[in-house]
N, C-alpha and C positions, 0 to 999 in steps of 0.2 A: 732484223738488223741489217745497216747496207754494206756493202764491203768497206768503203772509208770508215761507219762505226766497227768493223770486225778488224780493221787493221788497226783500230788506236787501239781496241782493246790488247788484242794480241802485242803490240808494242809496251803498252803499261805493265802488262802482265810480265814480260821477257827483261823490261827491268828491276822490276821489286824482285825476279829471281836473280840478279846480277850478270843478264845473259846478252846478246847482240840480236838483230834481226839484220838477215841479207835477202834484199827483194830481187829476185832475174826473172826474165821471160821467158818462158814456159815451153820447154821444149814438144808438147803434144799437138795431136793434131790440131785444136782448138785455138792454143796461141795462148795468148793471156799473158799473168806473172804467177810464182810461185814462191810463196813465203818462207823461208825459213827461221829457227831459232835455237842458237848456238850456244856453247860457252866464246866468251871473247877472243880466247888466243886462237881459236880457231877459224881458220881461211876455208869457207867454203868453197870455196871456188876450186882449191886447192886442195881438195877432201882426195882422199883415193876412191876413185870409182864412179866422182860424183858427175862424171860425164856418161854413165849407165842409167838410163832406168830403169826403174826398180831397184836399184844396188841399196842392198842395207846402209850401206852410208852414208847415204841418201836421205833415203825413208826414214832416217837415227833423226832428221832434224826440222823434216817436213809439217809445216803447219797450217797452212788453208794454199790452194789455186783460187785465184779471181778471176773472171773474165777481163773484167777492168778495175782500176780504183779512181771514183767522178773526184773530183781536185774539192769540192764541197758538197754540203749534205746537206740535202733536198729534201723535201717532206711532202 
């Protein structure tokens, strides 16, 4: 599966749970973005801790790293 199919998935799925996804860039060495999937009222960004890595309230919400996401899907 490519990452553009693994992020709609992940997207569909975080809404038939009633939940949010918030996409940032990857704070590791590699770079990238890093997925999350929330309840709604909550501000990731705004999380306590969520500027640690590894912080369990963090990892509470973490759902795939991509290298990249290509803007369409190529076969």
């Amino acid at each position: 599966m490519c990452n553009l199919c693994s992020l709609n998935f992940i997207k569909l799925r975080a809404k038939k749970e009633g939940k949010k996804i918030t996409i940032i860039p990857a704070s590791g060495f590699l770079g990238g973005i890093d997925v999350y999937v929330h309840p709604k009222e909550i501000n990731i960004k705004k999380l306590e801790g969520f500027n640690i890595p590894d912080h369990p309230n963090r990892d509470k919400y973490f759902r795939a790293w991509f290298m990249e996401i290509p803007s369409s899907h190529v076969d």
